[in-house]
C-alpha positions as CSV (number, residue, x, y, z in Angstrom):
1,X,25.1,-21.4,8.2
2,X,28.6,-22.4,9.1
3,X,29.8,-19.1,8.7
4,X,27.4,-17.7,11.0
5,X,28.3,-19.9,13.8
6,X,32.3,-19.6,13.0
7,X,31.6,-15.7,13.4
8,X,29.3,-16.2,16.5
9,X,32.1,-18.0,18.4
10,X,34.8,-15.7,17.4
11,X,32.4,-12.7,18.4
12,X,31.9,-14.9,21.9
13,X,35.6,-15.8,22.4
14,X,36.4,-11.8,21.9
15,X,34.2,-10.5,24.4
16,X,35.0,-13.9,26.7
17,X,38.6,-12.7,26.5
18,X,38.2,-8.5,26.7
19,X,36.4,-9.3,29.7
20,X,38.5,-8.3,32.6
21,X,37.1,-9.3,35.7
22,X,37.1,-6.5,39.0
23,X,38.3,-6.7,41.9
24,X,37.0,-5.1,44.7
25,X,38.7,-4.6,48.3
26,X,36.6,-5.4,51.5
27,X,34.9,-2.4,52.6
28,X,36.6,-1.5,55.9
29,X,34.4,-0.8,58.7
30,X,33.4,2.2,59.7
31,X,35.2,2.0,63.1
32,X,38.6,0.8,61.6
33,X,39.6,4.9,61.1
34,X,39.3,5.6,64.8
35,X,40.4,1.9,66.0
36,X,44.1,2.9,64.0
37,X,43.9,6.2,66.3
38,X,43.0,4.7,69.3
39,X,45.8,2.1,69.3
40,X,48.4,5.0,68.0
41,X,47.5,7.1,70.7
42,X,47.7,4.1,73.1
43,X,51.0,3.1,72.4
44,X,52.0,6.9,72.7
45,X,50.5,7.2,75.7
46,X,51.7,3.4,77.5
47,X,54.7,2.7,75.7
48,X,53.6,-1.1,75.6
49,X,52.6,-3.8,73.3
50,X,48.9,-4.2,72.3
51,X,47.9,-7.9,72.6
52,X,44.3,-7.7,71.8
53,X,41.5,-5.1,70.3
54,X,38.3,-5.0,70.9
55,X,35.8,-2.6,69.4
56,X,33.3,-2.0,71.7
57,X,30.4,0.1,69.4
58,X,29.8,3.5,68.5
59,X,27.0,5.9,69.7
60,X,25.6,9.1,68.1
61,X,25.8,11.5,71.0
62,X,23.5,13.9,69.3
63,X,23.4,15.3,65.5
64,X,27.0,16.5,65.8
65,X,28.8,14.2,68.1
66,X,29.6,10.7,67.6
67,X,32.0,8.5,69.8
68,X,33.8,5.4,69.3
69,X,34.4,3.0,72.0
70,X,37.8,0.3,71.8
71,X,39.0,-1.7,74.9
72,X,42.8,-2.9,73.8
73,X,44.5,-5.3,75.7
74,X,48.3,-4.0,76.8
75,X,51.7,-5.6,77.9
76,X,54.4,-3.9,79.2
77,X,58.4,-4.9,79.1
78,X,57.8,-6.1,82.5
79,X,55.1,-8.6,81.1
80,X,52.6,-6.6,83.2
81,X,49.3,-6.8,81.6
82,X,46.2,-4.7,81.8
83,X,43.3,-3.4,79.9
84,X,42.5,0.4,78.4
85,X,39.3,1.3,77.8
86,X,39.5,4.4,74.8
87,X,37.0,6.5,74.3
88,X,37.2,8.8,71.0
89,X,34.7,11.4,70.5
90,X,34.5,13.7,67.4
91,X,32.3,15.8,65.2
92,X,30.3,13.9,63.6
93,X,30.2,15.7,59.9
94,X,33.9,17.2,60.0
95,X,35.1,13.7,61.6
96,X,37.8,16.5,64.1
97,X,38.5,14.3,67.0
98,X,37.1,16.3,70.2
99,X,38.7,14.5,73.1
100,X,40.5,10.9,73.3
101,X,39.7,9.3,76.8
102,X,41.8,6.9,78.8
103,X,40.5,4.4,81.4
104,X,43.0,1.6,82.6
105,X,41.4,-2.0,83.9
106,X,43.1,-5.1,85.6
107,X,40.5,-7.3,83.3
């Protein structure tokens, strides 16, 4: 009887300790792809500091279109601030960007 337990601990310690526990990375949202390219392309396009992001939604245009809609909040050197709407439009299945749109705001 002892030896039965002394074996069913050791059998239990052994898989205790083989056990490697995983660890998985947060899922990134779907939107974080085309957030990255809208604040490159923003900063290519304004030469300013981004202060603030906002993802605004996304909407399936039809079976092949989808777009992607970010407001970021800019500084320039001059501490002028104002907003940028980005719109980002692309093929739904093959994900090629079809147009990136700019529209500055005061708020």
């Amino acid at each position: 009887m002892m030896f039965r337990q002394i074996i069913y601990i050791i059998t239990l310690v052994c898989t205790l300790l083989s056990f490697t526990p995983t660890i998985y990375a947060a899922d990134q949202p779907l939107y974080a792809k085309w957030g990255k390219i809208a604040m490159n392309e923003t900063k290519n396009k304004y030469h300013a500091a981004i202060v603030d992001y906002l993802h605004m939604g996304r909407t399936q245009i039809n079976e092949n279109i989808t777009e992607e809609k970010f407001k970021l909040w800019l500084r320039k050197a001059n501490q002028q601030e104002f907003g940028v709407y980005i719109t980002i439009r692309f093929d739904t299945h093959t994900e090629q960007i079809l147009f990136i749109h700019f529209e500055e705001t005061a708020h």
